[in-house]
C-alpha positions as CSV (number, residue, x, y, z in Angstrom):
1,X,16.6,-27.0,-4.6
2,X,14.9,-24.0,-5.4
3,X,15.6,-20.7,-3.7
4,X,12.1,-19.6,-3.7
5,X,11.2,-21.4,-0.2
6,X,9.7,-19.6,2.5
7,X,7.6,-19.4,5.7
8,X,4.3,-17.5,6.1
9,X,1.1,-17.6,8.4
10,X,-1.2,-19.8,7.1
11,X,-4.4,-18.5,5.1
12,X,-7.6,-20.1,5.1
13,X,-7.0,-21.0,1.5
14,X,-4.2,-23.2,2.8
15,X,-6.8,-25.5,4.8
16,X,-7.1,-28.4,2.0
17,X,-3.8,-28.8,1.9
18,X,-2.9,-28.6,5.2
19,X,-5.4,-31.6,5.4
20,X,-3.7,-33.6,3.3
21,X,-0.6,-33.2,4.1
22,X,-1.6,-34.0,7.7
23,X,-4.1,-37.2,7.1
24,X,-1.1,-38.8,4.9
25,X,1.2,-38.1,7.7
26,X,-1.5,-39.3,10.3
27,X,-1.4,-42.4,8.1
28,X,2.2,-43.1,7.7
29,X,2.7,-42.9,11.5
30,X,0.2,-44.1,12.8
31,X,-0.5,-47.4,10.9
32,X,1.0,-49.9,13.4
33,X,-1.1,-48.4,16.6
34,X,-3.8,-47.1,15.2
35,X,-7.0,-48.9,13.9
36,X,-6.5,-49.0,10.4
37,X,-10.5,-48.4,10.1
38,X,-10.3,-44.7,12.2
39,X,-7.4,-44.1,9.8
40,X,-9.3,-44.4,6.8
41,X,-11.9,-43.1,8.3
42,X,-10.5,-39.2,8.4
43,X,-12.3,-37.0,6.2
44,X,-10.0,-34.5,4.5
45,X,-12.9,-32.5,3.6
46,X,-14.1,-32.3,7.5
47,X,-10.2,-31.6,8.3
48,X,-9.6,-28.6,5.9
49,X,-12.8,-27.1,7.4
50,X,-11.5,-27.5,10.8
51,X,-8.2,-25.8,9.6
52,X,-10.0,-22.7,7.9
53,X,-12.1,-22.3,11.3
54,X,-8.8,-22.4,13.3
55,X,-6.6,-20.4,10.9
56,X,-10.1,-17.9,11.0
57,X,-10.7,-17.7,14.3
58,X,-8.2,-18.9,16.9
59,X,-9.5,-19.7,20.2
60,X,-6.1,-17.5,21.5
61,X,-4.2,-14.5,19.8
62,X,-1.3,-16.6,19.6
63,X,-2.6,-19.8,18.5
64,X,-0.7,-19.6,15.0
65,X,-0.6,-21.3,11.7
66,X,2.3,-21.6,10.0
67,X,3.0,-23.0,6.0
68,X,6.3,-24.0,4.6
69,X,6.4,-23.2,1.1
70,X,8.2,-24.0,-2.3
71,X,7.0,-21.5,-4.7
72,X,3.4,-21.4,-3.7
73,X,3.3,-25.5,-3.1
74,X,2.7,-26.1,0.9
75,X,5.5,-28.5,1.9
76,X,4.6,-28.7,5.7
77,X,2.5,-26.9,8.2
78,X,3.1,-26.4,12.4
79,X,0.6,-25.0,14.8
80,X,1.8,-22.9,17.9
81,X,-0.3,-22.1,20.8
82,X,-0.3,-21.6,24.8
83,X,0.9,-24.6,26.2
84,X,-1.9,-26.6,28.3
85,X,-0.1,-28.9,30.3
86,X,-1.1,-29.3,33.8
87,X,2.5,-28.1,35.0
88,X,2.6,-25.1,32.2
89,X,2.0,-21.5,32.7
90,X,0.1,-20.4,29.4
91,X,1.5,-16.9,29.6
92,X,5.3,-18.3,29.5
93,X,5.3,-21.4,27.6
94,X,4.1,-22.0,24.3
95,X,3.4,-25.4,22.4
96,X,4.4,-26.8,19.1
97,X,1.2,-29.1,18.7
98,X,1.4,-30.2,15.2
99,X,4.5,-30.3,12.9
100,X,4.4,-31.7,9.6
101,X,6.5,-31.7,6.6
102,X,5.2,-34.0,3.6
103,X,7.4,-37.0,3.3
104,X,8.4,-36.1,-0.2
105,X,9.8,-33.2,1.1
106,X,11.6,-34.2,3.9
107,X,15.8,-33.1,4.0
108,X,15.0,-30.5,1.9
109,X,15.3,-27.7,4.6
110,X,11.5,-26.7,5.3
111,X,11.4,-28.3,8.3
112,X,14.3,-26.2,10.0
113,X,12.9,-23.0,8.2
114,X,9.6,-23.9,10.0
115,X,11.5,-24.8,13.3
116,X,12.8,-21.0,13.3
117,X,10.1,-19.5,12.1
118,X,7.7,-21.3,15.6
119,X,10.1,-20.1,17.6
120,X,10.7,-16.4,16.2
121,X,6.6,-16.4,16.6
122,X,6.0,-17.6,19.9
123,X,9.2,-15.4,21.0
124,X,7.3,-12.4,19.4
125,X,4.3,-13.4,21.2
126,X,6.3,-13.2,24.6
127,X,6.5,-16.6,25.6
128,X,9.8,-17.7,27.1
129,X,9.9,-21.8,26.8
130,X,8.2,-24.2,23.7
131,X,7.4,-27.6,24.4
132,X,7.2,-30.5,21.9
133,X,5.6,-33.9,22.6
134,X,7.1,-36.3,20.5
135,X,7.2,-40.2,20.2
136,X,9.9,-41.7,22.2
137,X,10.9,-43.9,19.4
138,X,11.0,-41.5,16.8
139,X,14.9,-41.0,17.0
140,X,15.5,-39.2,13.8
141,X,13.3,-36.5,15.1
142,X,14.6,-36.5,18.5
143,X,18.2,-36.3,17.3
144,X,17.4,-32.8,15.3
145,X,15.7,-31.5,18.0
146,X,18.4,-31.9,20.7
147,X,20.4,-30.5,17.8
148,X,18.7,-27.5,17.9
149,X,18.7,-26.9,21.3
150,X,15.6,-28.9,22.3
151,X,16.0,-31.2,25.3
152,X,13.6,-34.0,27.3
153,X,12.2,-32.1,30.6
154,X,11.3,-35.6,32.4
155,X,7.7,-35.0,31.5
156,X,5.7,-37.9,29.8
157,X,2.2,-39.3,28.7
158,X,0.2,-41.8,27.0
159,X,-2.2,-42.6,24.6
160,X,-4.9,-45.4,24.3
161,X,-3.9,-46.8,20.9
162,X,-5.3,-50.2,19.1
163,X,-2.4,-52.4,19.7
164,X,-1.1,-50.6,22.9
165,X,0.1,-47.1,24.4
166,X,1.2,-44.5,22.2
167,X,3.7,-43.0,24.9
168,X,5.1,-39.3,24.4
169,X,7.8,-37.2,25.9
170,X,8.4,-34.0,26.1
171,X,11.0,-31.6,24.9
172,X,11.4,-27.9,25.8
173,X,13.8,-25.0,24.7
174,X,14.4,-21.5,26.6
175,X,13.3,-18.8,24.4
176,X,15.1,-15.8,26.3
């Protein structure tokens, strides 16, 4: 491992790979409940230019962008923003909405250098709780969360997928 790995706000440059880190994860995960024909259907091209609008041009000050990096090779990407939830208050909770690290790069620390890097930003940003949805099945993430401090609030949703409900829950940590 090298010690050249870091954390940074993203950079509209950063938008193609971003994409394609995010489509392959997209893929990977979502292959048994999504319809293998809107899968293949994502345009990276069409994602990266969403990206560079929303790295750009934010629709809020503290919707953020972050990039892990290995040298100057983007190993996974999160995006932080006011949380929308019927039950939030967007002035004191924040939102993890994406968090990605390329599965080739997984276990080699980005992702907890990303983790503390969302919350040092939204904590900067004066919010005082983050909230994850995450897949109720997806143990191995839930396990490192809870590890970190993360824990379910009772809060939970679902999806219209092809071959059922994708059901999340919800996690949230105290940022004071």
């Amino acid at each position: 491992m090298s010690a050249d790995v870091s954390v940074r706000l993203a950079w509209p440059d950063d938008s193609a790979r971003i994409a394609a880190v995010q489509r392959e994860h997209w893929v990977r995960t979502y292959a048994s409940t999504v319809d293998p024909a809107e899968l293949e259907a994502l345009d990276e091209s069409v994602m990266a230019q969403r990206w560079a609008q929303l790295i750009s041009a934010p629709r809020d000050a503290r919707m953020r962008t972050l990039v892990a990096l290995e040298r100057a090779a983007l190993r996974g990407f999160a995006l932080v923003h006011p949380c929308h939830d019927p039950d939030a208050d967007q002035v004191r909770d924040a939102e993890i909405g994406e968090f990605v690290v390329s599965a080739d790069h997984q276990r080699e620390g980005h992702g907890s250098r990303l983790l503390h890097a969302c919350v040092d930003t939204v904590r900067a940003d004066g919010f005082e709780r983050a909230v994850w949805w995450v897949s109720p099945t997806d143990d191995a993430l839930r396990s490192w969360l809870v590890a970190s401090g993360w824990d379910a609030d009772g809060a939970h949703r679902e999806f219209a997928g092809a071959t059922g409900p994708l059901k999340q829950v919800r996690l949230h940590t105290m940022l004071t």
